[in-house]
Steps between C-alpha positions, in 0.01 A plus 500: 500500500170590667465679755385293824136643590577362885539838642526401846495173706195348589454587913393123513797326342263398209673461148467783262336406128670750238234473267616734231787222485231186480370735203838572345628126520145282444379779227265812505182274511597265776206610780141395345336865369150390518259308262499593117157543334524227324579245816184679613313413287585153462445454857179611455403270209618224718217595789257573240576138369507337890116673569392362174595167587358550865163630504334198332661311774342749733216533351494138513526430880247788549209340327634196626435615846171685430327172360637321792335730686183515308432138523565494886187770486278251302603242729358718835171537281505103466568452871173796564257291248622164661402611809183683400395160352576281823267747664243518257512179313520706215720764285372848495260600229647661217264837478185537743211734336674463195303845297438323150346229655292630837331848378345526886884382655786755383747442773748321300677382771858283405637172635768706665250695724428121673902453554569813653544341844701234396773715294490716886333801319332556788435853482340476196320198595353663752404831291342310186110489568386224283148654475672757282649518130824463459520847369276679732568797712491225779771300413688774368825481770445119523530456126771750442730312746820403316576131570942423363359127496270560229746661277789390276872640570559509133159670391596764747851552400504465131203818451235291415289543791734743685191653795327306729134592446247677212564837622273757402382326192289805293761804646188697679670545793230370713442155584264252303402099492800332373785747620803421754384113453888293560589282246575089460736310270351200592139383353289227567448218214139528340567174255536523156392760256430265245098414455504268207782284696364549891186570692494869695628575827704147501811663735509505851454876514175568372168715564302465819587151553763354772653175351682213717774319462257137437360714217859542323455132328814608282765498804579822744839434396376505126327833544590843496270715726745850514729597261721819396307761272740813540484857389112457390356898378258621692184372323639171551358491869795381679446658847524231785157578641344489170291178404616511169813438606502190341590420133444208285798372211451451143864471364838484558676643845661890441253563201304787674486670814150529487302269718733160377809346654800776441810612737771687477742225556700400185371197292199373748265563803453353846201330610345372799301132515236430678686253759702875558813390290629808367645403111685664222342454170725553153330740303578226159314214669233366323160699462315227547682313800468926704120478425446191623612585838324830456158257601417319792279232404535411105640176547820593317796494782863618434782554685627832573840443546 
């Protein structure tokens, strides 16, 4: 018989386990000894299996949330040019002292310069001289201000465009035209690319011209004035304060990122009408439906969902 391991009485009347008799009567392996390597591994296979299944979802909701939040930017751009055209009777012009076209005028100056005070940039509203370039030594702070409701959530977060501004674009070390400038995601629509089928300059965006809302024949809510055109290179002159910052479309949407409808949303783009509707466009709609609301005044209306 084994010998009872209760040596002495508990001092608080609490039952004694003999657990050298649990052992002898339920078997040498009755207590648990700890996980065998091959439980451990199994149990991790089984996690490895559960993230696999879970990050699409994740994945999912985050770009879920980051368009969301993309198109609520657009939309505070829509409610800036609404209000810049109740004021003016006009949208902004697309590029003032556009360089290729006024040798004497090289300012360059962008549509988003003029809504500055209606998207509350007011400090660099109130630095940008418009007697200046764009680029100049003058405008240098104003121009370099980073504005979050010019930029994508997704450009930023996937790498395409991951800093806010040109930095130092040539790596001297020293400041030059064109350096620290913040960037856009968002570009103004110059028409259709497309000379044999339209005239030039048939957008609402265009060079040195303001255009009203009786001049888009087509519909404002058959017209796309802004639209995404993320993670452009840096020829691609995609600054905010930069006139060029304005891009006409020749194709279909997501086939470059330079200068044509593009995001970094999955499968289309978001765009904003010229009655300040803020749409999502499929990127395997029809070529020719997405160019004709490219234009404002070609007689050829369509609905943009």
């Amino acid at each position: 018989m084994a010998a009872n391991n209760c040596s002495s009485a508990d001092p608080l009347g609490q039952p004694c386990i003999d657990v050298s008799a649990l052992r002898g009567r339920f078997g040498v392996n009755a207590w648990p000894m700890g996980m065998t390597f091959i439980e451990l591994l199994i149990v991790i296979a089984a996690l490895g299996v559960l993230l696999a299944l879970l990050t699409p979802a994740l994945q999912g909701a985050r770009e879920s949330a980051r368009r969301t939040e993309c198109a609520h930017r657009l939309h505070q751009v829509a409610i800036a040019l609404q209000a810049f055209h109740s004021a003016e009777q006009q949208f902004p012009i697309g590029s003032q002292g556009t360089r290729f076209v006024h040798a004497s005028d090289r300012r360059q100056i962008s549509w988003v310069v003029s809504l500055l005070p209606y998207l509350e940039a007011y400090d660099a509203a109130s630095r940008f001289d418009t007697r200046y370039a764009f680029d100049s030594e003058e405008n240098r702070l104003a121009a370099g201000t980073y504005l979050p409701i010019l930029r994508c959530p997704s450009s930023m977060a996937i790498g395409t465009r991951p800093t806010k501004d040109t930095g130092d674009r040539n790596g001297n070390g020293r400041w030059d035209p064109g350096d620290n400038l913040a960037f856009t995601d968002y570009g103004g629509m110059f028409g259709v690319g497309v000379p044999h089928l339209y005239p030039f300059m048939n957008g609402v965006m265009i060079y040195e011209r303001a255009i009203s809302d009786h001049e888009i024949v087509d519909g404002l809510s058959h017209t796309i004035i802004v639209g995404e055109d993320t993670g452009r290179p840096l020829n691609a002159q995609s600054e905010w304060a930069n006139g060029q910052n304005i891009f006409d479309q020749t194709g279909p949407i997501n086939r470059t990122r330079n200068n044509e409808l593009f995001s970094d949303h999955p499968h289309g783009v978001h765009v904003m009408l010229a009655d300040g509707a803020v749409r999502w466009l499929d990127e395997s709609m029809d070529t020719g439906t997405l160019l004709r609301l490219c234009t404002r005044s070609e007689g050829d209306v369509v609905d943009a969902g």
